[in-house]
C-alpha positions, 0 to 999 in steps of 0.5 A: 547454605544456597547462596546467590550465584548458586541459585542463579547457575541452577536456574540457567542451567534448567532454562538452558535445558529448556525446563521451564517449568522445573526453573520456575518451580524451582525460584519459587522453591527457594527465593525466599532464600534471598532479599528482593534486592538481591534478586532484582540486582541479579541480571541473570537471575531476573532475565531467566526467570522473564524468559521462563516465563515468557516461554511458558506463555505466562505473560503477566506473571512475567510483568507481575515479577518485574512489579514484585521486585521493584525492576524499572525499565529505563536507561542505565538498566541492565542490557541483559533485562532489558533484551528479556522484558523487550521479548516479553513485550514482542511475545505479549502483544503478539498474542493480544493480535490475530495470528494471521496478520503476525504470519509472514505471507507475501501478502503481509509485504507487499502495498495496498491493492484497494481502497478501505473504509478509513475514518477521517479521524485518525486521532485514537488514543495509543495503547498502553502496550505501544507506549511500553514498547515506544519507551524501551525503543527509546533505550534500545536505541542507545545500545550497540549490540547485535542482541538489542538490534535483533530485538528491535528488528522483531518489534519495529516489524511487528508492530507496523506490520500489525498495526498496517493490516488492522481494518482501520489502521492508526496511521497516526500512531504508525507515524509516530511509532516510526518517529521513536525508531533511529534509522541509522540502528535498522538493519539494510539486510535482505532476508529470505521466507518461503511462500506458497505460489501454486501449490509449491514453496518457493523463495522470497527475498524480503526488504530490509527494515532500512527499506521497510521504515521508509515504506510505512513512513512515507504510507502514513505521511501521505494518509495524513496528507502531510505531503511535503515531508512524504515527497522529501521521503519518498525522494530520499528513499530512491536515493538511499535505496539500493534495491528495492522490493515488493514495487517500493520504488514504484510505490515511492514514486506514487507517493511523490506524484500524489505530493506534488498533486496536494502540493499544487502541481498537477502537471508534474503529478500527471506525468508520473502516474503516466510513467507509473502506469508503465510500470504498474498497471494498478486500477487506482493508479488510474483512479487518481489519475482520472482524479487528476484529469477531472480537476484540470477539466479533461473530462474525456480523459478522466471518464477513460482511466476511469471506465478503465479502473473499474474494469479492472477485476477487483472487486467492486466494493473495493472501488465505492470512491472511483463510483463516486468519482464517475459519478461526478464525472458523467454529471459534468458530461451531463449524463444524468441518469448514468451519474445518478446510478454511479452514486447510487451505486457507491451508497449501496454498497456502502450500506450492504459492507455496513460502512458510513455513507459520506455526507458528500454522495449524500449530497451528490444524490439530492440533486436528482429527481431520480426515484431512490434505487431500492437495496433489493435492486443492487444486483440489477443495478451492478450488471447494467452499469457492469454492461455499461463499462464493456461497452463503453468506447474508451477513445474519446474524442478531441479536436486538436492534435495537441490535445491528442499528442500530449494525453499518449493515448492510442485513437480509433480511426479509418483507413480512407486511401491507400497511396502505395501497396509494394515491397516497401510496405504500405501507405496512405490516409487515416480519417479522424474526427473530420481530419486525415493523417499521414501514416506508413508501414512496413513490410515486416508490420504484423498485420499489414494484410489486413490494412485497405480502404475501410479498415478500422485501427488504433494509432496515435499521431506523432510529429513527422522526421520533417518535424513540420507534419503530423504522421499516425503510427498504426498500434492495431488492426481492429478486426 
């Protein structure tokens, strides 16, 4: 007669084999052998049999043995069954998405380049799946071993990242999905993937999950405009970080100038995207950058970074809010017609990705006496506004230094005299808006041959060594 440790020996020594097919069968073959009890109170039985299964890509007859043999997921469950249901759900719910977002590409790592057409309501009922998930996250999270911990690496991983790269994502659930997951149990290891760059495979450090909980945490707290916990985190994660990668720290960084613009200090929030932009030179860092500009009332300034933004060779449907942006902005400047076709614009390409036009550029657009601009017109309208954007001068004009000093741009201005021309280099005055700096170079300067009366460069305007004057600092020669 079988008896029990018998049965379950054959079974592992099959799965061990990898024949899964053959354990299988041969469960089927002799479980009658045996009360339902038995076999539910046999760990090993009950977590080989769920791998066979998972293996074999039969998922729901993987849940339907579970349902079969009374098996509850909840505390106190054996470790051994609950690492084997927890790769059952990993396995499921990799199937029920699109491979191409569960494969690693460096692309999967890395933040969000543009803009997306997200909802405002981001209330959508969970899945059931992510609810089972959640509750055995919850369990796991109370065991030790590095078993539990490998599997709660695979599903914290796959579930955000999955979740991040849908079309509309759910940064509610990724919000709270990241809620369930005790932070002190992810691993602060590094590991390392192949990726494809030019043709050859080359090394890719990857950030740890310590790392990777805090960028998708601080993402959905700043999409659901919770902006005082995101610049606690976001602050928190520089400090605990001690190695970043795929730019979290400048991505961190955003995050705190983005809070403290939403929190009300648009100075502070000003200063950092500047120092971003050292780092980062990203289209829609300067996009909310000109955001900032434009509600401080520097319209100047807020039309430069934004020609600048949409300059940028991302595509341009990716930018329908930086249209609507310059389309406020040129209205404010008066440029009516120009503001009407920013608007415009935005709303066509809107229409043509099928995406919902807000009822703020609907409303934008009831102010013109404008005749509607036709979908058969799109292509010309984007060239003429594509000329628009080259053309543009994008150093404006002010009428103090302060002004000057404090946004750090370069300016255009004209050489008008040249005091000395020798060993020592060259200097004289450079005419601006109605007013004449100061400036000098050396001898060493890379284009100093090119510097004489009538010459057009950019410079920027700093306090003198004296500090009781303002001197120009020459950045380029414009030939």
């Amino acid at each position: 007669m079988l008896t029990l440790l018998e049965f379950s020996k054959q079974i592992a020594n099959l799965k061990k084999e990898k024949k899964y097919s053959e354990a299988i069968s041969y469960f089927e073959k002799n479980k009658n052998e045996f009360t339902k009890e038995q076999i539910a109170n046999n760990e090993y039985i009950v977590s080989d049999i769920l791998t066979c299964l998972r293996q074999l890509n039969n998922l729901d007859e993987g849940f339907q043995f579970l349902n079969t043999y009374g098996i509850e997921i909840k505390e106190g469950q054996k470790e051994r069954i609950l690492s084997a249901y927890g790769w059952l759900l990993w396995a499921l719910y990799k199937a029920k998405n699109d491979k191409k977002i569960i494969s690693s590409t460096e692309d999967d790592f890395t933040e969000v380049k543009y803009e997306k057409n997200e909802v405002e309501d981001l209330d959508f009922k969970k899945s059931e799946l992510i609810e089972k998930i959640e509750t055995l996250i919850t369990i796991l999270n109370q065991l030790e071993s590095d078993f539990t911990k490998t599997l709660l690496s695979n599903l914290f991983m796959i579930v955000l990242k999955t979740e991040k790269k849908k079309a509309i994502p759910n940064w509610k659930v990724i919000n709270e999905f990241c809620n369930k997951i005790n932070l002190e149990k992810l691993s602060k290891e590094c590991s390392i993937i192949k990726v494809e760059q030019k043709g050859q495979l080359k090394d890719m450090e990857l950030a740890s999950d310590f790392e990777n909980w805090y960028a998708f945490k601080t993402k959905a707290l700043e999409k659901l405009c919770k902006w005082e916990e995101c610049f606690n985190l976001s602050k928190e994660a520089l400090e605990k970080i001690k190695k970043f990668h795929h730019s979290n720290d400048v991505w961190f960084l955003r995050r705190i100038a983005l809070s403290k613009k939403n929190l009300g200090n648009t100075e502070d929030a000003i200063k950092e995207l500047q120092s971003i932009l050292k780092k980062k030179h990203e289209w829609f860092i300067k996009k909310e950058l000109a955001e900032l500009y434009f509600e401080k009332g520097d319209v100047d300034l807020a039309l430069k970074e934004a020609i600048d933004a949409i300059k940028n060779s991302k595509k341009l449907e990716y930018k329908v809010d930086l249209l609507y942006l310059l389309g406020k902005i040129l209205s404010e400047k008066k440029q009516l017609e120009l503001s009407f076709k920013h608007f415009s614009l935005s709303k066509l390409i809107r229409q043509s990705e099928k995406w919902k036009v807000p009822q703020k550029l609907l409303e934008e657009l009831r102010k013109f006496t404008f005749p509607e601009i036709q979908k058969s017109d799109f292509e010309k309208l984007k060239n003429e506004l594509q000329k628009y954007w080259q053309s543009y001068e994008v150093f404006p004009i002010y009428n103090d230094d302060k002004h000057i000093e404090s946004s750090n741009i370069d300016i255009k201005g004209e050489v008008v005299k040249i005091l000395h021309d020798n060993e020592r280099g060259k200097d004289g005055f450079i005419k601006y808006n109605g007013r004449e700096y100061y400036f000098s170079v050396f001898p060493d300067f890379h284009s100093i041959s090119k510097i004489a009366v009538g010459t057009k460069v950019f410079f920027e305007i700093k306090q003198a060594a004296d500090g009781k004057r303002k001197k120009a600092k020459i950045k380029k020669v414009i030939d």
